[in-house]
C-alpha positions in Angstrom: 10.3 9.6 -9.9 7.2 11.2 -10.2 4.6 8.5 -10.5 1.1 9.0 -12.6 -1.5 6.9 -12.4 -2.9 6.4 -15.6 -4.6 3.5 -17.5 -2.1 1.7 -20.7 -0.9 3.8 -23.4 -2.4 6.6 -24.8 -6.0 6.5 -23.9 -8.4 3.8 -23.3 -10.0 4.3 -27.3 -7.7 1.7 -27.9 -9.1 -1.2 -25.9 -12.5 -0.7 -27.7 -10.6 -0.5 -31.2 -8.9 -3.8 -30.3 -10.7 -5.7 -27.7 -10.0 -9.8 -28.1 -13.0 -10.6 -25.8 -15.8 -7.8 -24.9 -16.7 -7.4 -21.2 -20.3 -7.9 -20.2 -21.0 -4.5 -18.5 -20.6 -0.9 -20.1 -19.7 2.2 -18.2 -23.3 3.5 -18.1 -24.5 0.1 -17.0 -21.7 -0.3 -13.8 -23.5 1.3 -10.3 -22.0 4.7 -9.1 -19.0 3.1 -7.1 -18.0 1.0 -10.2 -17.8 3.9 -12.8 -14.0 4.5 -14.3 -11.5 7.3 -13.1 -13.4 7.8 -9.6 -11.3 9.9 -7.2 -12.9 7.7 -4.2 -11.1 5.8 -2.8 -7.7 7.5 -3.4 -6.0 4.8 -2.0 -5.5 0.6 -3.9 -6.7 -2.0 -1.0 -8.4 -1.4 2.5 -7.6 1.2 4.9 -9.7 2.7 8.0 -9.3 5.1 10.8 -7.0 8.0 8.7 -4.9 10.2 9.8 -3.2 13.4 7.7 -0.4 15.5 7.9 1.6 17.5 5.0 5.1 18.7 5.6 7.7 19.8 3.3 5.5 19.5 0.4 4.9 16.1 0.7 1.1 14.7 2.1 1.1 11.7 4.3 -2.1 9.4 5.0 -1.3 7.0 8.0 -4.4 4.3 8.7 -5.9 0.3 10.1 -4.6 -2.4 7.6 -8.2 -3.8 7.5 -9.5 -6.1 8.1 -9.6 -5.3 11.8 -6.0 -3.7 12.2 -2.4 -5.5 11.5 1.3 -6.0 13.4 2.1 -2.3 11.8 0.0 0.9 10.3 -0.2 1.9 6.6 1.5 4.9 5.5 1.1 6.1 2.4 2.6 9.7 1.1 2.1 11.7 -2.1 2.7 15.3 -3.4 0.2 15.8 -5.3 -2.6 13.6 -3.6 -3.5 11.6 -6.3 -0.8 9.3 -6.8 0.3 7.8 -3.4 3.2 5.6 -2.6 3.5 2.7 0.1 5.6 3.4 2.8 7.0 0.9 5.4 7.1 1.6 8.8 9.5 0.5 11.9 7.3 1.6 14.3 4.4 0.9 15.5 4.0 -2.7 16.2 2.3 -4.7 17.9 5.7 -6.5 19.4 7.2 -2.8 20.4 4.3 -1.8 22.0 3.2 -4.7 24.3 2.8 -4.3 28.1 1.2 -5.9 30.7 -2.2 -4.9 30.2 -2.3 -4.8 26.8 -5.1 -6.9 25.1 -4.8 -8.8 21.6 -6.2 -5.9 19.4 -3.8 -5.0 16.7 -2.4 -1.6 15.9 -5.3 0.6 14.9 -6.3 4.6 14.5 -3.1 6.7 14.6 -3.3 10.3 15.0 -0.5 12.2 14.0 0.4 15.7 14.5 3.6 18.2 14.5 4.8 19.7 17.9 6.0 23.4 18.9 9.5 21.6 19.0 9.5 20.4 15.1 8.9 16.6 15.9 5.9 14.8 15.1 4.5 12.4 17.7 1.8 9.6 17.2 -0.9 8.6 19.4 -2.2 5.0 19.0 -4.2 2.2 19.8 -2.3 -1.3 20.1 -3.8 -4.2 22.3 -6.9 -1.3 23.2 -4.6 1.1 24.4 -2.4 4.2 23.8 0.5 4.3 22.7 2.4 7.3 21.7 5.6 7.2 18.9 8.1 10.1 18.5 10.2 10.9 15.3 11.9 13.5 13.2 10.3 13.0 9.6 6.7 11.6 9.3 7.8 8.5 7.9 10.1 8.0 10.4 12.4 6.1 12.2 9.8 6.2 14.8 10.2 5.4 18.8 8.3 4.3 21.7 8.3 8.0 23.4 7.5 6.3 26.6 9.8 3.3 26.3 8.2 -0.2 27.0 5.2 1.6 28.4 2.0 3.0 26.9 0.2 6.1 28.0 -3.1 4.8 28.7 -3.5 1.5 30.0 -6.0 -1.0 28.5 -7.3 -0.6 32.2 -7.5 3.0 32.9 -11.1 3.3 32.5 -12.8 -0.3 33.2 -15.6 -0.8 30.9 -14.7 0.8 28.3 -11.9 1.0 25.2 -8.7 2.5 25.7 -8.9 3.3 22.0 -9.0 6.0 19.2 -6.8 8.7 20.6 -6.5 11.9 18.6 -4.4 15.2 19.7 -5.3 18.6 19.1 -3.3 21.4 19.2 -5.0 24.7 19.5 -4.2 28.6 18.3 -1.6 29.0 21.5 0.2 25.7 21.0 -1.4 24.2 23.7 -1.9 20.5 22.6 -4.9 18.3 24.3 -5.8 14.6 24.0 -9.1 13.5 23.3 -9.7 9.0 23.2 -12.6 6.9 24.1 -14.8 4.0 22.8 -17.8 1.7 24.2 -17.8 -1.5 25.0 -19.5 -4.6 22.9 -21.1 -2.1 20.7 -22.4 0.0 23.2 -22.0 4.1 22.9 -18.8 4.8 25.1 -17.1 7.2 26.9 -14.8 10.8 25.3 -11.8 11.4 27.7 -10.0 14.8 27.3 -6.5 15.8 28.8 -4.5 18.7 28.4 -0.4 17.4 27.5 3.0 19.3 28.5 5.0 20.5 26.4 6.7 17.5 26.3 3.3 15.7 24.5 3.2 12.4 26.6 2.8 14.0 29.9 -1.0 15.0 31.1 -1.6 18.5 32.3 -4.1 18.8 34.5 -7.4 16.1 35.6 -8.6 13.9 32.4 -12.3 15.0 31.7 -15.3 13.6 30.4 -16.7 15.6 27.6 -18.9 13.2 26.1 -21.4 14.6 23.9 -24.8 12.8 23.0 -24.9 9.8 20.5 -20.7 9.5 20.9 -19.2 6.1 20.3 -15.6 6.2 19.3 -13.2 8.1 17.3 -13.1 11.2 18.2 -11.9 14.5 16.6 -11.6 18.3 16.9 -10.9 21.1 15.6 -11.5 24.8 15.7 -13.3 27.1 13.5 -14.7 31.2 13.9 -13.9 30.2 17.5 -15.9 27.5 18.2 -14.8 23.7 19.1 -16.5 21.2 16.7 -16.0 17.6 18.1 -16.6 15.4 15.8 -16.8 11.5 16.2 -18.9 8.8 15.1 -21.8 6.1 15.8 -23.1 3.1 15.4 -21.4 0.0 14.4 -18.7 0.0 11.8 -19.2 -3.8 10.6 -23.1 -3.1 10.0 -24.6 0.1 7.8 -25.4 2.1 10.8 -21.8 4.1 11.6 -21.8 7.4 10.8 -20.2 10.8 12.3 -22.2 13.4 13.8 -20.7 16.6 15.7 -21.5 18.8 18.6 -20.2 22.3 19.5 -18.4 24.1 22.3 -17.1 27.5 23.4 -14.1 25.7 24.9 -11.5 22.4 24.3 -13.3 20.9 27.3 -16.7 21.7 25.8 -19.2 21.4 27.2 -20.0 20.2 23.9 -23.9 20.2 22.3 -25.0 18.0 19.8 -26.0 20.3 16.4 -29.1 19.5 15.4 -28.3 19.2 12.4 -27.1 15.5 12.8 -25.6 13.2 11.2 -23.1 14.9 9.5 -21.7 12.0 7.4 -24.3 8.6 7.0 -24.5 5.8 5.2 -26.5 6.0 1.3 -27.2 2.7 -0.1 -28.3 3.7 -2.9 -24.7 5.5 -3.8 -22.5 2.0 -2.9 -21.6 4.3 0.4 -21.8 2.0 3.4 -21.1 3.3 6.9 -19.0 6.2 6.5 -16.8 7.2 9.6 -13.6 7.7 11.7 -12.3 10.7 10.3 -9.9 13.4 10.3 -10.8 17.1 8.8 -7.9 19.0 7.5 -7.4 22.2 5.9 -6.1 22.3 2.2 -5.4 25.6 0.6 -7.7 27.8 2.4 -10.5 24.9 2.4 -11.5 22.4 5.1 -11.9 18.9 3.8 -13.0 15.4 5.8 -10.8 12.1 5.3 -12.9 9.3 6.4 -13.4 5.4 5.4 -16.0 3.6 4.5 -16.8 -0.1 3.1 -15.5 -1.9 0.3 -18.1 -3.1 -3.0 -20.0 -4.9 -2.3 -20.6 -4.4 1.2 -19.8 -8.0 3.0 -20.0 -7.1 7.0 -18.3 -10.7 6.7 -15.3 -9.1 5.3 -14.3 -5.5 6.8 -12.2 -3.9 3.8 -12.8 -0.2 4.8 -11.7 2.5 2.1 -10.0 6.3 2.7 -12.2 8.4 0.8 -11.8 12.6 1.0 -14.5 14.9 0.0 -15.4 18.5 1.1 -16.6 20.2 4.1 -18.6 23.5 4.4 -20.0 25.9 7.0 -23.4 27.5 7.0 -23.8 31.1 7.7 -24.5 30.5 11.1 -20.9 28.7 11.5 -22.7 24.9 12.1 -21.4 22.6 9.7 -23.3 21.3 6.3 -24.4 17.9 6.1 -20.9 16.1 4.2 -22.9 14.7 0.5 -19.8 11.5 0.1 -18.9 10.9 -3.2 -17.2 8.9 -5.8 -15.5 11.6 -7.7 -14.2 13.2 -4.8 -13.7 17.3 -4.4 -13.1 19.5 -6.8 -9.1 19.5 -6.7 -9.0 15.5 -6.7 -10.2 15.8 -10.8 -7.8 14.8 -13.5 -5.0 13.8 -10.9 -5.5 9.7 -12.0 -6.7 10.3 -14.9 -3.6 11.6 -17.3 -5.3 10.7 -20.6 -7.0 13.8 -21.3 -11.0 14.0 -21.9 -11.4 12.8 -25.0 -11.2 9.0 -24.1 -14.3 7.2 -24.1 -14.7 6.0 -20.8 -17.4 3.2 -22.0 -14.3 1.6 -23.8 -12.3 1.0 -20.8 -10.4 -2.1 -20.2 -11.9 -3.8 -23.0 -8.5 -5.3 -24.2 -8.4 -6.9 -20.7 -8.7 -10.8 -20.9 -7.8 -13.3 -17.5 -7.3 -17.3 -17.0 -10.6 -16.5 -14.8 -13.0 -13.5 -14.2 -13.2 -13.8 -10.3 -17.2 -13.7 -9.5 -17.3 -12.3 -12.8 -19.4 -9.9 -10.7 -18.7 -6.1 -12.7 -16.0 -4.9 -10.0 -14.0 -8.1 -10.2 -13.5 -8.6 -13.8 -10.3 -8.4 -15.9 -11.3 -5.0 -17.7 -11.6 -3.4 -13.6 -7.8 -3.6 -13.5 -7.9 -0.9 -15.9 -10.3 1.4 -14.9 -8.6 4.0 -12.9 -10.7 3.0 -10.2 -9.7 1.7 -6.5 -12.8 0.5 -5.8 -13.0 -2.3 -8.3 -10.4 -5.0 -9.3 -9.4 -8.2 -10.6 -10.0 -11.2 -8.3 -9.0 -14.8 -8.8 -11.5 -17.2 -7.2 -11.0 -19.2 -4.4 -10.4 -22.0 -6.0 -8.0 -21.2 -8.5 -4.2 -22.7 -9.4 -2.4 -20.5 -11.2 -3.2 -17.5 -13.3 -2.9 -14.8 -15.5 -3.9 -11.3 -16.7 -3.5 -9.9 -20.2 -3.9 -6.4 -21.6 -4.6 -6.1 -25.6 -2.6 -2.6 -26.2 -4.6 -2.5 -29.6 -1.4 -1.9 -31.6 2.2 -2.7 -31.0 3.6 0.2 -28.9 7.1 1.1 -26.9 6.6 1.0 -23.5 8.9 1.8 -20.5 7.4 0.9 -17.6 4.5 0.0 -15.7 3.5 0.4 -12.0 1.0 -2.3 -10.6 -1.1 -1.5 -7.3 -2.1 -5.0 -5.5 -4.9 -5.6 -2.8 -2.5 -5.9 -0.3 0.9 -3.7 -0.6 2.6 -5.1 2.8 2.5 -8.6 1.1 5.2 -9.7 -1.2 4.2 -11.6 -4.2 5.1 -13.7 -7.0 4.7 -13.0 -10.5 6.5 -12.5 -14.4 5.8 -10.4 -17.1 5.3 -11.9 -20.4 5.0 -10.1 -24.0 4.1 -10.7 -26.8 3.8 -8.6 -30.3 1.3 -11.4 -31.9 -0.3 -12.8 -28.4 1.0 -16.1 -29.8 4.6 -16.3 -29.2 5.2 -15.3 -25.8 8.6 -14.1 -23.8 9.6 -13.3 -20.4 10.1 -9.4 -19.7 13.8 -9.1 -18.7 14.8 -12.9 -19.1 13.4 -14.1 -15.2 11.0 -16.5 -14.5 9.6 -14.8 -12.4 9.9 -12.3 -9.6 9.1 -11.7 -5.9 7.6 -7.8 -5.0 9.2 -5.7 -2.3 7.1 -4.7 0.1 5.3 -1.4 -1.1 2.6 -0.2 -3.4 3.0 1.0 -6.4 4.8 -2.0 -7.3 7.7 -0.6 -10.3 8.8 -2.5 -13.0 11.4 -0.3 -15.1 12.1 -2.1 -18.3 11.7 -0.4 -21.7 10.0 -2.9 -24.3 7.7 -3.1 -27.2 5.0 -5.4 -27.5 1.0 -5.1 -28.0 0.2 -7.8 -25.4 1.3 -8.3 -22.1 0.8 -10.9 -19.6 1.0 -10.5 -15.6 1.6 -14.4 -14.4 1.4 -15.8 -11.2 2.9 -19.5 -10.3 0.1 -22.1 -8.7 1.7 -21.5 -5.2 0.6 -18.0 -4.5 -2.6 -18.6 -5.9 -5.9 -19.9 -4.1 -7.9 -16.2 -4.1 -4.9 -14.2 -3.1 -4.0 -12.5 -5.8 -5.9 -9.3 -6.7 -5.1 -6.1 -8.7 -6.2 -3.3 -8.1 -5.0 -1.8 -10.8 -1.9 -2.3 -13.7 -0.9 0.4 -15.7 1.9 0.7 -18.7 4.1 3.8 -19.7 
C-alpha cells in the first residue's frame, strides 16, 4: 500500500471550524522548527549518522537509534521520499558482531553501498570498531562478511576511534575505505585503504589523509574530477559540530581544507543545532547532503539527533557553496507530506486536538503538534503521568478507513485502543479489543473502516510514565 502522510480528513479548515479547546500558540507565533508541514526532519523520532542508497526504485535511509546508538541500526525505505516506512533489521547487532576487542559502544554510522558484483555490503561501527555486513537486497537478510570477526579492531590505531567507516567507490569500480575519529573530544585521525574486489580485503598500505580541522565521520565523493572529503568537527552533544571539506586531485588526497569553511554549522537562531555526519548523494541530476542535527529544544542532556536533507551546489570555480539547512527542505521534498492541497489554513492546524495532559505544554509538545505534519514536534506525556489519552475533533462526522500513527520510538512496541465516538460522549472500542500491542515498525497501520467525528488514541497506566509520544496520527 502506498502510504501518505497527511493530517485527518480533508484539510485542517476543519479543526479551526470545530475546535473543543483552542491551543495557546498560532502558526505565525510557533519558531521556524515548529511551523506545520516542514519537510525537515523527513523522518518521526531520532536518527543520526545517515546513510542512503536507492535501488529498484525504492530509497533506503539506514542511521544511530539515538540516543547514542542501540543493539541494531534503523532502516527506513520509501519511494517517493516523503513517506518512509520502518524496517527491521537481522543484522547488525551488537551480539553478532562482538569480538575480543570490541568495546561497549553500540551499533553506530553504517555506510552502505552497491558492489561491481550486485550485492550491497555495510561498513560499521559496533563496540568502536568496523564491522562489515553482506546481503542481496538492502534490507536484507544481512551477514557478518567476515564471520565472528570485524575488519578493524577497536585496537588497530591506539588512541584513537575505530569508528565512522564510509566506502567509496570511484569512476573505475575501484572501491576505498575511509574511517577515523579522536579521542575524548579531541580532533582525530582519517585512515584510507584501497579494498579488493571482494570489499573486505585491504589493497595496498592504509594511509593517513587527514585534512585540517577533521574529527570524525568522514565522506567522499567526486565531482568535475576532483575529491571533496567531507567530514565534520567539534562536538556533537554541544552546538559546535559542523562539517567542513577539503579538496584533492586524488582518493588519497592530499587533501586541502577550502577556505571556504564550514560548509554546514550550527544557526541558533533557525532551531538548527550542530548539524553533521552526512552523506551527499545524487538525485536526478542534483547533488543533495543527508545529515542530522538536534532535536527542539536542544537538551545536550538528551541526544535525539534528526535526518534532515537539503541541497548542495558548486560555485563556478568547482568548490562547494556554503549548505543554508532548512526546515522546508529542497525543492522536490514540497507537497510530498502534505496531501491536502494549498488551500488549508495552516494557522488552524490541530486545533481539534485535545489530551488527558499537554506534556510541558511547551508549543512542540502539545496535543494539536500530533497533527501538524511536522517531525519535529509532538505530543508528550509528562513524567509523571498514569494513563492517557489523545483525541482528535474531526469537526463533523466523517467515514474513515484508516489511520497510520508514527511514535517516538518505532523499534518499541506499545500499548494502546482506539475509541470513537459520533457525540464525544458515548464512547466505543474500534474493532471490539481492549486494546492492542504495536508490531515493531513505523508507520504503525490500523486498517478498520468506521465513522465517527471523535476519536480517542488510549494508553493503559502500565506503559505510561513519559514514554509515550506521537509524533504524529493521521486518519484516512
Amino acid at each position: 500500500m502506498k502510504l501518505f502522510r497527511s493530517l485527518v480528513l480533508f484539510g485542517a479548515f476543519l479543526f479551526g471550524a470545530f475546535a473543543r479547546e483552542p491551543a495557546s500558540d498560532s502558526a505565525a507565533a510557533l519558531r521556524p522548527a515548529e511551523q506545520p508541514h516542514a519537510a525537515n526532519p523527513i523522518l518521526p523520532g531520532y536518527y543520526a549518522d545517515p546513510s542512503f542508497v536507492r535501488h529498484e526504485g525504492v530509497n533506503y535511509i539506514f542511521a544511530t537509534l539515538d540516543p547514542w546508538g542501540g543493539d541494531s541500526l534503523g532502516c527506513w525505505a520509501s519511494s517517493d521520499f516523503g513517506n518512509w516506512t520502518f524496517r527491521e533489521l537481522n543484522w547488525p547487532t551488537k551480539r553478532a558482531c562482538t569480538s575480543p576487542t570490541s568495546q561497549s559502544s553500540k551499533v553506530w554510522a553504517p555506510s552502505v553501498v552497491r558492489a561491481g558484483d550486485g550485492r550491497f555490503f555495510m561498513y560499521v561501527s559496533v563496540g568502536s570498531e568496523v564491522w562489515v555486513g553482506v546481503a542481496d537486497q538492502p534490507a536484507g537478510p544481512w551477514r557478518n562478511a567476515l564471520g565472528d570477526r570485524p575488519l578493524i579492531a577497536s585496537n588497530y590505531k591506539p588512541g584513537y576511534h575505530m569508528i565512522d567507516a564510509e566506502a567509496f567507490i570511484d569512476d573505475d569500480g575501484q572501491t576505498y575505505l575511509y574511517w577515523g575519529s579522536g579521542w575524548n573530544w579531541t580532533n582525530g585521525r582519517c585512515w584510507a585503504v584501497k579494498l579488493k574486489a571482494d570489499m573486505v580485503t585491504f589493497d595496498g598500505e592504509v594511509r593517513d589523509v587527514t585534512p585540517d580541522n577533521y574529527f570524525e565521520a568522514p565522506f567522499l565523493f567526486k565531482h568535475a574530477n576532483r575529491y571533496l572529503l567531507t567530514y565534520s568537527r567539534g562536538r556533537t552533544d554541544r552546538d559546535t559540530y559542523e562539517v567542513r571539506y577539503a579538496v584533492g586531485d586524488s582518493p588519497f588526497g592530499p587533501f586541502v581544507e577550502a577556505t571556504n569553511n564550514p560548509l554546514l554549522t550550527t544557526d541558533k537562531s533557525n532551531d538548527i543545532i550542530s548539524p553533521g555526519h552526512h552523506a551527499v548523494f545524487i538525485r536526478e541530476g542534483r547533488f543533495y547532503v543527508l545529515y542530522h542535527r538536534h532535536s527542539i529544544p536542544f537538551d545536550p542532556g538528551f541526544i535525539g539527533r534528526q535526518t534532515c536533507v537539503d541541497g548542495l551546489s558548486f560555485r563556478s570555480d568547482g568548490l562547494l557553496e556554503m549548505i543554508a539547512p532548512t526546515h522546508r527542505g529542497p525543492e522536490f521534498l514540497t507537497g510530498l507530506r502534505n496531501r491536502r492541497g494549498e488551500s488549508s489554513n495552516l494557522a488552524d492546524v490541530g486545533l481539534g486536538a485535545t489530551a488527558s495532559s499537554s506534556g510541558r505544554r511547551e508549543p512542540h509538545t502539545g496535543p494539536e503538534r500530533a497533527f501538524d505534519d511536522n517531525y519535529a514536534t509532538r505530543w508528550s506525556a509528562p513524567a509523571d503521568a498514569k494513563g492517557g489519552w489523545l483525541t482528535i475533533d474531526l469537526g463533523a462526522v466523517r467515514d474513515f478507513t484508516r489511520q497510520e500513527i508514527r511514535f517516538e520510538y518505532p523499534w518499541k512496541s506499545y500499548r494502546y485502543s482506539i475509541q470513537v465516538s459520533l457525540d464525544g460522549a458515548n464512547w466505543n472500542t474500534l474493532g471490539g479489543a481492549d486494546e492492542g500491542i504495536t508490531p515493531v515498525g513505523s508507520p504503525v497501520l490500523i486498517e478498520h473502516p468506521a465513522r465517527a467525528r471523535y476519536l480517542k488514541l488510549v494508553f493503559p497506566e502500565s506503559v505510561m510514565g513519559g514514554d509515550i509520544t506521537v509524533v504524529e496520527w493521521s486518519v484516512f
